[in-house]
N, C-alpha and C positions, 0 to 999 in steps of 0.2 A: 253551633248546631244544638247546643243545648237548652234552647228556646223555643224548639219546636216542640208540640204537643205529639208526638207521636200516634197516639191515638186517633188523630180527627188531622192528621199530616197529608192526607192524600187527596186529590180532586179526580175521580174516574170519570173519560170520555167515552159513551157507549154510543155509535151510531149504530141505528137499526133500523132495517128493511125486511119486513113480512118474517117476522121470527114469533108469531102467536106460538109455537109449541115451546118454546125455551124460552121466553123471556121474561116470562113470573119467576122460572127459577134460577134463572141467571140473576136479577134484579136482588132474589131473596140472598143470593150466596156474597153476590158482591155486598152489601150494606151487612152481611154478619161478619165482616172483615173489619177487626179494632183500629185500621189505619185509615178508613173510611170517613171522610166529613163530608164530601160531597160527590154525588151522582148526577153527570148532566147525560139526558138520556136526548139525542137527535134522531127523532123517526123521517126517517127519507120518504115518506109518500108512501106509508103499507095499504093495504088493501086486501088484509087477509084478517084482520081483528084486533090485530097488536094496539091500534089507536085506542081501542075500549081499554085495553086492559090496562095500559098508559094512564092514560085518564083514571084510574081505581086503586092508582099509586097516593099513599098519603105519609110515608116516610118526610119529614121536615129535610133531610138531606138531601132529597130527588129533584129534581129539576126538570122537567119535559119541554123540549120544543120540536115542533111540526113543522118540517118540510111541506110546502102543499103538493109538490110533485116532487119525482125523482129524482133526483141534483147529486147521486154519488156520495160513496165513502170519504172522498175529500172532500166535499164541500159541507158534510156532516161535522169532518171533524174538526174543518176550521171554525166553523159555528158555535163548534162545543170549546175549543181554546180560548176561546173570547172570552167564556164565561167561568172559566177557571178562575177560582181565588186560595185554592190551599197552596200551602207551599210545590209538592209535587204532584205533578200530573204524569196521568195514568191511560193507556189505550185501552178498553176492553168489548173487545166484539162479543154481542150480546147471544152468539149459540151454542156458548160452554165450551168448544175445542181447547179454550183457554182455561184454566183454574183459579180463581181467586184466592185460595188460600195460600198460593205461591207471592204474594205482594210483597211479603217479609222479605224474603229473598231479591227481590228486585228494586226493593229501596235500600237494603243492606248498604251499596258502596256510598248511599248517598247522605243516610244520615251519615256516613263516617267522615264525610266530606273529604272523599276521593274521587267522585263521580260528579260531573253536572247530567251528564243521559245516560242511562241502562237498556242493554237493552237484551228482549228474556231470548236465548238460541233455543230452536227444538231440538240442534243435531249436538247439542254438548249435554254434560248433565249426566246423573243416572235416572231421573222420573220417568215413567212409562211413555210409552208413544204408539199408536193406535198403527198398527201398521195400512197403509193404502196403498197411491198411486205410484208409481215406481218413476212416471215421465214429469208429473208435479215435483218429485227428488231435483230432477235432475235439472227442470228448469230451473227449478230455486237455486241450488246451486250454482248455476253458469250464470244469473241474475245476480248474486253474489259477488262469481266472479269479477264480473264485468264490472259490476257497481267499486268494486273494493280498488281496480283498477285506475280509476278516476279521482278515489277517495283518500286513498292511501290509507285505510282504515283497512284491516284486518280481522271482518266480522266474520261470524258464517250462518247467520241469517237475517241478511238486511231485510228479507221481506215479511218476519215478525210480526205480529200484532202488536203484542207487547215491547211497545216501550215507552221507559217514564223518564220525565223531565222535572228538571226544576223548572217552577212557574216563569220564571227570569226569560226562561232560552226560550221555550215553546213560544210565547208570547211575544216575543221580539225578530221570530221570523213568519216573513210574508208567505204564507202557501196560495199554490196556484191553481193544483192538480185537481179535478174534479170526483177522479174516481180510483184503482187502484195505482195508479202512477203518485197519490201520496208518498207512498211507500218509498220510494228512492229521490223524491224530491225533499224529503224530509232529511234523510240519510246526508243527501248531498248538502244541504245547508248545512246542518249539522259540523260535516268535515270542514266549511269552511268557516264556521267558526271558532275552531280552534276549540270547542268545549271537551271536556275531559270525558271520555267513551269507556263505557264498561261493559261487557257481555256476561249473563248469567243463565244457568243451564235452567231449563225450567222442563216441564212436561206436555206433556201435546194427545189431545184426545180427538183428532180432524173428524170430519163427518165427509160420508160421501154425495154425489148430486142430489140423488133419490132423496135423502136429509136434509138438503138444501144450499149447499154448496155453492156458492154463486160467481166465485173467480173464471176467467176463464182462459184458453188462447191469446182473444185478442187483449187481455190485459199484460199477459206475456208480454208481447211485442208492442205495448204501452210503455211497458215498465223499460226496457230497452229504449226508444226511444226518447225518456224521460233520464238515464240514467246520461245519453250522452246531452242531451239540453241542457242539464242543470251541472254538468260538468265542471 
């Protein structure tokens, strides 16, 4: 592990769909991060301006490619796995609920090489957490549940944004899922590859609908579905 350049150690995957109001500032916060060497940004098909501002990107580390229609969080962010080349790779949903400057923490197990995947929980930790929805808790949780049930993995929040990989593992699994059913088709690979799982408590600043919010019900009963498929 001592070969790794820390500094320029991380590849961030950013899918994004119609995020013109946060995604100059997400872009600027992630690339002021010292573990930063590349940004692959997947725009899903916006239709609200984000492509302009995309395009007005000239960072050497950024990378943009254009969905021409809608195709999902999972087909984004297989698009963006392909084109990882740092050692770890990194999730980062471009609306800020997530913090960049938490990355230290979330590659910690891995340069120490006790980790091959990390991944950030909202419900451990002491960093702040925006209070909201109360039935969002409790899906996640029983999503959790259920997934952990399958996995024999003892997470408690498999459906995280955040999580990073070494370039190795992401890359050598097939995703299928097109949209938020990522989330536990990744998880489920993952268990069965026997790679070494680490949880790190991170912080959580969620946004509500009216902000843009885009999960919903029926990804619930995606993710459910997806938790026992890839079983």
């Amino acid at each position: 592990m001592s070969e790794i350049d820390t500094s320029m150690c991380l590849s961030i995957v950013m899918p994004c769909f119609n995020e013109q109001q946060f995604i100059s500032e997400c872009v600027n916060k992630v690339l002021a991060s010292p573990f930063v060497g590349q940004l692959i940004i997947v725009d899903d098909g916006s239709t609200d301006g984000t492509r302009d501002l995309l395009r007005q990107l000239t960072d050497p580390r950024v990378e943009v490619y254009f969905n021409e229609t809608n195709m999902g969080k999972g087909s984004s962010l297989a698009r963006g796995f392909k084109q990882a080349t740092r050692p770890f790779v990194l999730v980062q949903d471009a609306d800020l609920e997530y913090d960049p400057d938490e990355y230290g923490m979330l590659l910690g197990p891995l340069l120490k090489n006790k980790a091959d995947v990390v991944f950030g929980s909202r419900f451990t930790g002491s960093g702040p957490h925006r209070v909201l929805y109360f039935w969002h808790y409790i899906a996640n949780k029983l999503l959790t549940l259920l997934s952990n049930a399958f996995t024999n993995l003892n997470l408690t929040d498999m459906e995280t944004c955040y999580k990073c990989f070494r370039l190795e593992v992401i890359q050598s699994i097939q995703l299928n899922e097109k949209r938020f059913g990522i989330e536990p088709e990744i998880t489920s690979k993952i268990s069965k590859g026997n790679w070494r799982v680490y949880e790190v408590g991170i912080s959580y600043s969620g946004r509500t609908y009216d902000e843009g919010k885009k999960i919903g019900l029926k990804d619930a009963f995606r993710a459910v579905y997806c938790i026992l498929k890839y079983r």
